[in-house]
C-alpha positions, 0 to 999 in steps of 0.5 A, a space after each residue: 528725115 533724110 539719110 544715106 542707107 545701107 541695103 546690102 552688098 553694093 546697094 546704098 541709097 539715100 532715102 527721103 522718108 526716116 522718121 525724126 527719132 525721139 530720145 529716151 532715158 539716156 540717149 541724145 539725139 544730134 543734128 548733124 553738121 557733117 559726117 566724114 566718108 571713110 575707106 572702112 564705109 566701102 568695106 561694108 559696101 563693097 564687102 558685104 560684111 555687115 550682111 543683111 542689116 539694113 542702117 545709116 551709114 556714117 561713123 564720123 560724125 559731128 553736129 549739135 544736140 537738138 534734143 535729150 532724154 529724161 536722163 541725160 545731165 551735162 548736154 543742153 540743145 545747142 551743144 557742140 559734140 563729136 560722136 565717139 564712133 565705136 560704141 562698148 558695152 559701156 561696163 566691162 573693164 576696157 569701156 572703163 578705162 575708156 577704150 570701149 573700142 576693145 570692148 569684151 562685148 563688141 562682137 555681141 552688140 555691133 561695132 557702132 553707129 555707121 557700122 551695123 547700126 545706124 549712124 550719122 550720113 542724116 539729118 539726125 542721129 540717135 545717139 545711145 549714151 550720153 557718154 559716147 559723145 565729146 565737147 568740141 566747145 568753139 570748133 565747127 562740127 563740118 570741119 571736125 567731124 573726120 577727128 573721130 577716126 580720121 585723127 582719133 585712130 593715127 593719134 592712138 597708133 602713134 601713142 603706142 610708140 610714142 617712147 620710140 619716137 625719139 629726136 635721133 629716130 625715123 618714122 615712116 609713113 605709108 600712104 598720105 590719104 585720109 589717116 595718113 596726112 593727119 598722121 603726119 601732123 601728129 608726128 610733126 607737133 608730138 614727137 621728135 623723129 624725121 619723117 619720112 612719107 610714102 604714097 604712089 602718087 606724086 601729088 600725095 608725095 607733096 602733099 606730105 611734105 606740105 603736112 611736114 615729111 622731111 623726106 618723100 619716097 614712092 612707094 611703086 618703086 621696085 627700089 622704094 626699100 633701099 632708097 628708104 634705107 639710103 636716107 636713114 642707115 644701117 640702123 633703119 626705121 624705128 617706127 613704121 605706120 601702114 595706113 593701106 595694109 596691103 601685101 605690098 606695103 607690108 611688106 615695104 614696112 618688115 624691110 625698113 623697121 629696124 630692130 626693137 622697133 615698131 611695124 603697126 598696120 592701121 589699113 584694112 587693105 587686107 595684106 599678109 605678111 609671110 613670118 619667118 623667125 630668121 630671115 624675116 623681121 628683125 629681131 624685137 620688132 612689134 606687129 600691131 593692129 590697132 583699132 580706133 582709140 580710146 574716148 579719153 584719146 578723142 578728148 586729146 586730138 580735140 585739143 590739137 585741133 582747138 590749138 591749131 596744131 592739126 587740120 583735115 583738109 576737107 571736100 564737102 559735098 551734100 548727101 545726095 552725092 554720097 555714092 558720087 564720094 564712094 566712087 571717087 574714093 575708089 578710084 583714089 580721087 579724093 585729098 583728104 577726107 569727104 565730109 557729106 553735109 546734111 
């Protein structure tokens, strides 16, 4: 079996000689139609942090079910599935309510498929609960595999604030890349409020506007704050979403929120922001992190995208090309979401 490997700090490779694994008791195993390539990938790989561990890489991931164990009820082979990307402990309270990505237990068992355990940039992918996987009934698994993060964590984000996002409210938006130009999606079919985009390059600026930003603003100008400010008033924004998370946009987003609203940090850009009780955010204002979203979330952006509300815009490539990806990721040259095709 073929499938892209992670080997340690900067060492990915893919490997022709996996053995096709056989499932058990309740796990399904998969043959993958696409796994997306995510900016969380070269955190571990650039990073390190996943250490010694030695797995598939891939944490979005769709394809059909080619095979299940003694256990498993409700999935026959042929089915088309989402696998939902971050794997709980499946018993403690928030795995109950269906956010096993705020499982009690996740920092004892990994973080999921793709993420210290291995995951779907392969033919096949071992599932290891039936309940981790989610129905996609008539959409194409290449097409939907980003859903499982690339829609799932902006929809989620954009849930906590949804009361907020009313028809006299502005939304920012901070970088049109893999989240983001979903993000934007989202805002236009679900909430009410005037969007406006921002990123550094002016093919990302159109392209949020094609995604339904009323307004665009280059982030890279050392006026980007007051031209924001100019378009919304005195009130300022209601809701600002971060997808870089750096230092920069951080602090772009504390200067446009206004007062009672939400600034919510999505990217792993690994920014700081330096709090001050008096001249910093305006009173009121919520900092979030969200991770990921809840499986019941995942059910949700299925029926967006089964409606035709949203859509990724996709490049495919084969997995022999994965570290081909991660180096155009790097240097910011990929549109949307790469999904590697098996």
């Amino acid at each position: 079996m073929k499938a892209v490997r992670y080997f340690g700090h900067k060492e990915v490779r893919v490997v022709n000689d996996l053995e096709k694994p056989v499932p058990k008791g309740d796990e399904v195993l998969l043959k993958i139609g696409g796994a997306g390539v995510c900016h969380s990938d070269l955190h571990i790989i650039d990073g390190g942090i996943a250490g010694d561990a030695v797995f598939t890489l891939g944490h979005e991931n769709a394809g059909w079910v080619e095979a299940v164990g003694e256990t498993v009820k409700g999935y026959k082979k042929g089915d088309a599935v989402l696998v939902y990307g971050p794997w709980g402990c499946g018993h403690c309270k928030p795995c109950q309510q269906s956010k096993e990505n705020y499982c009690d237990h996740q920092s004892e068992i990994g973080y999921g498929g793709g993420l210290g355990l291995n995951g779907g940039m392969a033919e096949y992918m071992l599932v290891p609960s039936s309940r981790l996987l989610v129905p996609i009934y008539d959409l194409d698994p290449v097409i939907a595999a980003p859903l499982t993060d690339a829609a799932l964590t902006p929809y989620s984000a954009i849930k906590r604030s949804l009361p907020k996002l009313m028809p006299d409210e502005y939304v920012v938006v901070i970088g049109v890349g893999g989240l983001g130009h979903v993000a934007i999606q989202i805002l236009r079919e679900i909430s009410g409020s005037e969007i406006i985009a921002c990123d550094v390059t002016e093919d990302k600026l159109e392209f949020a506007k094609e995604m339904g930003a009323a307004h665009t603003v280059n982030s890279k100008d050392p006026d980007a704050a007051e031209q924001i400010l100019k378009i919304i008033g005195i009130k300022k924004a209601k809701v600002v979403l971060d997808f870089v998370g750096i230092t920069s946009t951080i602090e772009l987003g504390s200067k446009v929120v206004g007062m009672d609203g939400d600034l919510t940090i999505v990217g792993l850009g690994g920014g700081y922001y330096q709090y001050g009780s008096m001249n910093g955010l305006p009173f009121g204002v919520t900092m979030t992190n969200p991770y990921w979203g809840s499986r019941t979330e995942l059910m949700e952006v299925i029926g967006l995208a089964r409606q035709e509300k949203i859509h990724i815009e996709i490049e495919k490539f084969d997995l022999e090309q994965a570290n081909e990806v991660y180096d155009k990721m790097r240097q910011g040259k990929i549109k949307g979401r790469a999904v590697l095709i098996p």
